[in-house]
Every structure is written in C-alpha cells, then in structure tokens.
C-alpha positions in Angstrom: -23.4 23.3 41.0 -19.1 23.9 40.6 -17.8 26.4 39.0 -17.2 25.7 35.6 -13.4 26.8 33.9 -14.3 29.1 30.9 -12.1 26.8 28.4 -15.1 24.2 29.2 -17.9 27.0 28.1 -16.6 29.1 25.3 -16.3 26.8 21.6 -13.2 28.2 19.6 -15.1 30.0 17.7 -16.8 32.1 20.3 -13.0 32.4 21.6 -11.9 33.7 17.9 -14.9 36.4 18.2 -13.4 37.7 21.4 -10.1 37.8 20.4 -11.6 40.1 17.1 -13.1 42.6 19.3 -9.7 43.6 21.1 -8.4 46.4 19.1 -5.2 47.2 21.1 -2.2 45.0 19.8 -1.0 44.9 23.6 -4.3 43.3 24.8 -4.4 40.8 21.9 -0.8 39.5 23.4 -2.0 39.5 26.6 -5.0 37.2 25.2 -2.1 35.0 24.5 -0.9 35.1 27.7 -3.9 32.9 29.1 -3.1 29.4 28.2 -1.9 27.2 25.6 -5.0 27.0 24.0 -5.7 31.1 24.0 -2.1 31.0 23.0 -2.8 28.6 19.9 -5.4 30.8 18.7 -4.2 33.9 18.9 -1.4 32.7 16.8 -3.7 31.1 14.1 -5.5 34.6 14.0 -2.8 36.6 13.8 -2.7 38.6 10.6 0.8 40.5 10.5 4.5 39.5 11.1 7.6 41.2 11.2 10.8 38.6 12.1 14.2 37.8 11.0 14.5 34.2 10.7 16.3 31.9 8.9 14.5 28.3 7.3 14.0 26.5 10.7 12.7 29.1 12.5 10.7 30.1 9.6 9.1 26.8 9.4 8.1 27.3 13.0 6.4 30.4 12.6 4.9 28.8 9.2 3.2 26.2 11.4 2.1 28.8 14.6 1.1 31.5 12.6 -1.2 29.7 9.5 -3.3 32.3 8.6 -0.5 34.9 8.2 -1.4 37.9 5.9 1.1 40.4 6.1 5.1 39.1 6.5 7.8 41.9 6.9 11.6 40.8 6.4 13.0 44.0 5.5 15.9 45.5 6.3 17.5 48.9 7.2 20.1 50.2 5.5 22.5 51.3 8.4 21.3 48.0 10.5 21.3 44.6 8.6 21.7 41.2 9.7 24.6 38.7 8.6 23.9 36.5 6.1 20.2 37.9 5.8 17.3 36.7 3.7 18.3 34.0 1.7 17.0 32.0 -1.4 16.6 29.0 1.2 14.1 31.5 3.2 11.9 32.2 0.3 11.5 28.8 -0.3 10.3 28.0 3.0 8.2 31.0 2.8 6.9 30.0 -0.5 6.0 26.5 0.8 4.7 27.9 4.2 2.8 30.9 4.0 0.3 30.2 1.4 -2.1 32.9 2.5 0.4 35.7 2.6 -0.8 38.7 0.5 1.8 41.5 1.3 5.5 40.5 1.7 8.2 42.8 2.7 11.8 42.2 1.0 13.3 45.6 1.1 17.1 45.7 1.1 17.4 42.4 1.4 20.2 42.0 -0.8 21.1 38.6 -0.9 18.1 37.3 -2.4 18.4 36.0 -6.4 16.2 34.9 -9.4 15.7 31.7 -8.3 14.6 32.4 -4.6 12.2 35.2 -5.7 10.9 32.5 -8.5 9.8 30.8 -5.9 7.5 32.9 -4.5 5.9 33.8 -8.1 5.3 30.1 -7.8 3.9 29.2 -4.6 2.7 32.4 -3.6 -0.9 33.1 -6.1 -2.7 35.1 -3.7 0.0 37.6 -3.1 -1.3 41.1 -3.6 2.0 43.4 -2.9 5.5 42.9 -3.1 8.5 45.2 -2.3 11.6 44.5 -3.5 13.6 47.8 -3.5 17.2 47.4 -3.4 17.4 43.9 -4.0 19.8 44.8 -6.6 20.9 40.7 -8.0 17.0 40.4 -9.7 16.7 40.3 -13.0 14.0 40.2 -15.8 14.1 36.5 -15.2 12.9 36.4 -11.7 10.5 39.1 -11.9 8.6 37.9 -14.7 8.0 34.7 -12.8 6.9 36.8 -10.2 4.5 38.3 -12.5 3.3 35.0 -14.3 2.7 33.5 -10.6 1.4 36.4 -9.0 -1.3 37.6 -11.3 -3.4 39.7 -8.4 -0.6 41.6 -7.8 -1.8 44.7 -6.7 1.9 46.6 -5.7 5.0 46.1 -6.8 8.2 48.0 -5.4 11.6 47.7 -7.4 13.2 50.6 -6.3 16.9 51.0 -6.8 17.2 47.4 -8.6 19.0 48.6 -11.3 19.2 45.5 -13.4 15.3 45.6 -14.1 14.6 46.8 -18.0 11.7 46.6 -19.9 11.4 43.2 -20.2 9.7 43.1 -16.7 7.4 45.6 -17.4 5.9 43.9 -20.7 5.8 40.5 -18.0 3.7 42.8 -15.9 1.7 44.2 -18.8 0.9 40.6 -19.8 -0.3 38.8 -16.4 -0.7 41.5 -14.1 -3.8 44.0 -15.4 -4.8 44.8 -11.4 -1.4 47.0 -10.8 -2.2 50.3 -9.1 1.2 50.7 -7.3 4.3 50.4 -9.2 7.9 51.6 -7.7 10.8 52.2 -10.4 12.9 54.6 -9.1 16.7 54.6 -10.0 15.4 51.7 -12.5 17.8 53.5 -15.8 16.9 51.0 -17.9 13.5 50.8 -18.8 12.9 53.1 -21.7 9.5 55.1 -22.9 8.8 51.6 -25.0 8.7 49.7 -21.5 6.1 52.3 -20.1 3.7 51.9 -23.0 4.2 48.2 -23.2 3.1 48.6 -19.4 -0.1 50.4 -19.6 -1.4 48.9 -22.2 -2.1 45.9 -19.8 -1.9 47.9 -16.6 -4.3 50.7 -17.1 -5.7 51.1 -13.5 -2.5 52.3 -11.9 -2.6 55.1 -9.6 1.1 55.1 -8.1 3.9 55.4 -10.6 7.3 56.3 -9.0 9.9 56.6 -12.2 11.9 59.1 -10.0 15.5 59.0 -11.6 14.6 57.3 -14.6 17.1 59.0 -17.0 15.5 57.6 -20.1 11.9 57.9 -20.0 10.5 61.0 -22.0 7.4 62.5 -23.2 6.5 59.8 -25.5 6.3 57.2 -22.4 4.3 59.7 -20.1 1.7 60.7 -22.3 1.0 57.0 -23.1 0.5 56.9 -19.1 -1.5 59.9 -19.0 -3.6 58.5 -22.3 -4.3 55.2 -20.6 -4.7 55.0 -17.0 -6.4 58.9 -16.8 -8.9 57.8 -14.5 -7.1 56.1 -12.1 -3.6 58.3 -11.5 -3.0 59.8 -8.4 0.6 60.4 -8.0 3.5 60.7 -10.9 6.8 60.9 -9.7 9.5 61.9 -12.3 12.1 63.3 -10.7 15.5 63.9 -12.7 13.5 62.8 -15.9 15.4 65.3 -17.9 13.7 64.2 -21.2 10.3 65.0 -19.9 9.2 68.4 -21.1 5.8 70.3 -22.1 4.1 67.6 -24.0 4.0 65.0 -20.9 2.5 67.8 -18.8 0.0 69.1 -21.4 -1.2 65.2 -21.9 -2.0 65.0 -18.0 -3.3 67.9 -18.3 -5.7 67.0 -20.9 -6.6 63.7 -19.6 -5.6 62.9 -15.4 -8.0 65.1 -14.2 -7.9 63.5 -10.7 -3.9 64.0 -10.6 -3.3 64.7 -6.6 0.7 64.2 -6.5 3.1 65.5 -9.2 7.4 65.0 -9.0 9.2 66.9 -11.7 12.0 68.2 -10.3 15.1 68.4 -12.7 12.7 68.2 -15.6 14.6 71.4 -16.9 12.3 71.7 -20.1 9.3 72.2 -18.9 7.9 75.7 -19.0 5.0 78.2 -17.9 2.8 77.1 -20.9 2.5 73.4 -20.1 2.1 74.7 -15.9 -0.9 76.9 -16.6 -2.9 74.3 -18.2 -2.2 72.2 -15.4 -3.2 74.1 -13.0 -6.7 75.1 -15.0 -6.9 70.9 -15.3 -6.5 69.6 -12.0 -7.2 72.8 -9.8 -8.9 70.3 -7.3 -7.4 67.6 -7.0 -3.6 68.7 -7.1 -2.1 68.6 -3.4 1.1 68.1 -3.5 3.9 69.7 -6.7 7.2 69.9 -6.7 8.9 71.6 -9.7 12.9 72.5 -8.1 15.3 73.4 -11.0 12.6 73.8 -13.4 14.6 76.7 -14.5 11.9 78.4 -17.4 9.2 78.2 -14.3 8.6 82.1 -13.6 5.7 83.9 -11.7 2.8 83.3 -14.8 2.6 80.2 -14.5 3.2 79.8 -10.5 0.8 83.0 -9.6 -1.5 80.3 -11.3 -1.0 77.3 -9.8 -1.2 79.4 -6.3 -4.3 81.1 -7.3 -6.0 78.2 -8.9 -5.4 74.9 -6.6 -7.3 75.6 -3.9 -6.7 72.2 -2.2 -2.5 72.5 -2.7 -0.6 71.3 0.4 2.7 71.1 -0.9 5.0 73.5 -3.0 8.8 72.7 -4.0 10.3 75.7 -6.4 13.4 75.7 -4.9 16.1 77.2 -7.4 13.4 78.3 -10.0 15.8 81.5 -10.8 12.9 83.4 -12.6 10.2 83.6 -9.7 10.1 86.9 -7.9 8.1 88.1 -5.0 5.4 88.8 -8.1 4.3 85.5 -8.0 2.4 86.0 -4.5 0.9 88.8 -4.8 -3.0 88.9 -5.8 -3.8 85.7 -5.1 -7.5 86.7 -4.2 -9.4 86.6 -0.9 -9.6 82.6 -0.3 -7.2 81.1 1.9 -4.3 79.0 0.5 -4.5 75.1 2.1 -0.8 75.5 2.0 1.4 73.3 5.3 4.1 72.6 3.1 6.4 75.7 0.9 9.9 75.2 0.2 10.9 78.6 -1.5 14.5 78.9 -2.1 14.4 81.0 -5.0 17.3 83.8 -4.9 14.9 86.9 -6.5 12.1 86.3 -3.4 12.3 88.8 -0.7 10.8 88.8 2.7 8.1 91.2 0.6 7.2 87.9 -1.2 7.7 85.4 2.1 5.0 88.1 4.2 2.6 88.1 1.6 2.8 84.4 1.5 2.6 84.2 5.2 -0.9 86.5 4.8 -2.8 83.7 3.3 -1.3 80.3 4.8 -2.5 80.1 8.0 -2.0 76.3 8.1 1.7 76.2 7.1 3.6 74.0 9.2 6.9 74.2 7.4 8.8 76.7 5.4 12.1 76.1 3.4 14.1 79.9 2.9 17.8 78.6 3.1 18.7 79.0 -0.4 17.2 83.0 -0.2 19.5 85.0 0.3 17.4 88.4 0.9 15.6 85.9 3.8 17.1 85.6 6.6 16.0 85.6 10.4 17.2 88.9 10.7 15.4 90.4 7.7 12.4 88.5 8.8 11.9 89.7 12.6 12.8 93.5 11.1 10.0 93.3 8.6 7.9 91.8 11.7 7.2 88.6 10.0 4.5 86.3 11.9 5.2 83.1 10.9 2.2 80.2 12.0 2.7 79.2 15.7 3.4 75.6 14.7 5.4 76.7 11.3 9.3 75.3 11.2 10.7 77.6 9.6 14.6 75.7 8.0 16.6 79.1 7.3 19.8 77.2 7.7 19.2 73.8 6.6 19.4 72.6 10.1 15.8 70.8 10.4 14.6 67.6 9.1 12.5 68.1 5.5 9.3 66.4 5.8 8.9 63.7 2.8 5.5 64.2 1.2 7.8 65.8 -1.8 10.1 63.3 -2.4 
C-alpha cells in the first residue's frame, strides 16, 4: 500500500481539533506554515487581531479571518499612524466582522458619530468597547452604540470630554449587563447621570469616574445603593465634592469593595474611614487616600489593623499621620507589597515599624519625607525586603495598581 499525504486522512474538522490543542501562539503560526489549506484554517480559527489597516486591507482580513473575536486598532499616544482609523474603517468593520465581541479604538482620534454609529448598528454581539480619547464622539454616537449593542459588557470613554449624561441614561436604557464602565476626565456628567445609570445598570463592578469634577455624594451613594453586590473597584480621583456620606453609603452597603480611588477628595475624614475599614476588612486590597488632608492616625491605625488582605496604600501628603499610626498593629502580618508614605510627620521610627510587619513589600514611596532619607534609614539599620524598591528620590517607575 503507498503512503498516504495526511491532507487525504485528516477531515477539517479533525484538523480544527489539532490546531485547538496547540497552546503556544508561535506553534499555532507555524501550523499555518504547512500549506494553503492549514493556512486557510488557521486563519478561519483565529480568535484575536491586532492590525492597522485601512478599508481594502480590512476587507482582506474580513474575508481570512471570519471568525474573528477580539480586533485591536488602538493607538499609542507617542506613536500614531497618518490618517489613522477612519469612519470608512468602521464601516468596513461593521460590515465584516460580524462576530467580533471586543474591539479596541483607543486614541484613535479621527473617528466621529457616524463611523462609531456604525458599529452600534452592525455590530449586536459586541461585548466590550474602548473608546478612550476619541475625543469628536458625542451623546449622539454613543447612544447608538448603546441601542445596537445591548450585550455590552464594557465600555471605555476615557478622556472623551464631550460625553454628558445623556449617554449614560442611553446606557441605562439598553445596556442592563454593564460591569465595566470608564469615565475618567468625562467633566460633564453630573450626580443625575450616575443615578439615571444605575438604575438600569446595577451589576457593575468597574466604575472609573477618576477626574470627574462634578459628581458628589448624592451620585455615589446611588451607586453604592444599587449595584452593592456587584462593585469591585471605585475610582474617584479629584472628585472634590465627594465627602463622608459617599464613603459611609459603601460602607453600609459594598461589602465586597476590593479597590477604592479617592485621592483629592479633601472632605472626607477619619469618621467615614473607620467604618470602612470595619465594612470591607476583607475584601479591601487596594486604597489610595493622597491629599485627604483631615485623614490622621485613628482612622489609618484602623484600616492597617483591620484589612488583613490590603495590598496597596497611597497617603501621600496626609499632613496629620504620624509615626502613631503604625504602631500596635497586633501580631498578624500586614499583606502589604505596595506603601506610598510621603507624609512629612513620619520618621524612620514609623517607616521600621512598618517594615516589622510587611514582609511581602515590594515597593515603598518615602520621597516626600523629609525625616527619611537613605542616610537616616541605613543609620537606624533599616532592613528593607530583599526585593522591596525603595523610590527616596522619585527616580523609579510607580507601579499602577493605584492609579
């Protein structure tokens, strides 16, 4: 009997089951690499796509890669391409890439309301969407984007600075699977857009309103109220108009609150802090409460003592916190990789009893105290962790889990 060529054996299908065992990306290329026909099929199965492309290469890919999932078109800031994503490619995308659940649009800047109507309209199945920076949309494209894409799941509008509430009562309307929603730098929605939100969307667990100068208490206690069993992370940064009663209403009802961003929120005191830290002692991970200027060493002894599971700690320029704050904080040890201290009061007293119960810290911020230096630190005899970075100049990179 002659040897038989394995294209004559092996159906498609079994073809598509060996292709789904390989789990390096580099061997599913080389699968490619056969023939045309292992070629065709490993571009039918591929699942993820990063390109730049204008319409007739797009169409191209549209036609290789049918069963496309994921499409990235993003761009950097400091490395874009001339003239970029255009309304012309969202058209063909709309029209191509009717599987596509998660599209990338990130600083693509040349996009409008009509292009991104598009996709709200060909585009049903799509699941999450990022948009930051794309700073020409409007209400009026987003809300078709919201009436088209009804099982959105994420939705990123970062930085797009014409958005108001008028999107978010869209999203309210059509969109009641939400759980990721990106805002930041969005200054016009107001506290009556963030209720109009979550009383549609009340299974949100992402909500980045980071530089949101308008939102107040009034707009995140209606969050805490309605999505309580579902929020995860709350970022708030520069809210200025958010004070005790937000933080007493999460911590009455988001007992599963892992992630909190409140720097800047100036009004916010040790009262609110306390019952916080009482409320979410295990679940709270990360906190970052810079220039919350009535924080002092009450309410931060507490959230030290009490959230066992913290891995992250901003309470840089908290005037009031003193090397008091760290001391008897029990026999456990802190879960702590993550401490940025710049606080002018702490002392290398404060930093080495700090240092006593974080075993795990991989990263310490002391550049804004000015009784902690290098010097002060290797005369006390400081042993900071092997792998701990310790930034007493400002010369390392600030890892982003607070930002």
């Amino acid at each position: 009997m002659g040897s038989l060529c394995i294209n004559e054996v092996l159906r498609d299908d079994e073809l598509r089951s060996i292709l789904s065992r390989l789990e390096d990306d580099k061997d599913k290329e080389r699968f490619g690499l056969v023939c045309k026909r292992w070629l065709h099929l490993q571009s039918t199965e591929r699942k993820k796509l990063s390109v730049r492309a204008g319409p007739h290469m797009l169409r191209k890919i549209a036609a290789r890669f049918s069963r496309l999932v994921e499409l990235d078109l993003s761009q950097s800031v400091s490395r874009s391409f001339y003239p970029g994503v255009t309304d012309s490619d969202l058209a063909v995308i709309a029209d191509g890439f009717k599987s596509l659940k998660l599209l990338n649009l990130q600083n693509c800047k040349g996009i409008t309301d009509a292009g991104i109507a598009s996709i709200g309209s060909g585009l049903c199945s799509l699941q999450s969407l990022d948009l930051s920076y794309c700073r020409k949309l409007t209400d009026k494209g987003l809300s078709a984007v919201a009436e088209g894409c009804q099982d959105l799941r994420s939705l990123h509008l970062g930085g797009c600075k014409s958005v108001t509430d008028g999107t978010l009562q869209a999203l309210s309307k059509n969109c009641h699977n939400l759980e990721e929603l990106g805002l930041q730098g969005c200054t016009s929605i107001s506290d009556s857009g963030v209720i109009d939100l979550v009383n549609g969307c009340q299974n949100i667990k992402f909500l980045d309103l980071n530089k949101c100068s308008n939102i107040g208490d009034n707009g995140i206690s209606s969050v805490s109220k309605s999505c309580s069993s579902s929020l995860k992370t709350l970022k708030l940064l520069d809210c200025y108009k958010v004070g005790d009663k937000s933080i007493l209403s999460l911590a009455k009802f988001c007992k599963n609150l892992e992630t909190l961003i409140i720097g800047g929120c100036r009004d916010i005191s040790d009262e609110s802090i306390k019952h916080l830290a009482a409320s979410c002692k295990s679940s709270l991970k990360n906190l970052r409460m810079d220039w919350c200027l009535n924080i002092s060493d009450s309410s931060l002894s507490c959230i030290l003592s009490q959230c066992r599971n913290l891995e992250a700690l901003d309470i840089g320029c908290c005037e009031e916190v003193t090397d008091a704050a760290f001391q008897d904080l029990g026999e456990v040890e802190l879960s702590l990789k993550v401490l940025k201290v710049n606080c002018p009061k702490v002392t290398v007293v404060g930093i080495g009893n700090v240092l006593e119960k974080c075993a795990s810290l991989e990263y310490i911020d002391v550049r804004s105290c000015p009784h902690v230096t290098q010097a002060s630190c290797e005369e006390a005899g400081l042993q900071f962790p092997q792998c701990c970075k310790v930034n007493f100049a400002g010369c390392l990179f600030e890892p982003d889990v607070l930002l």
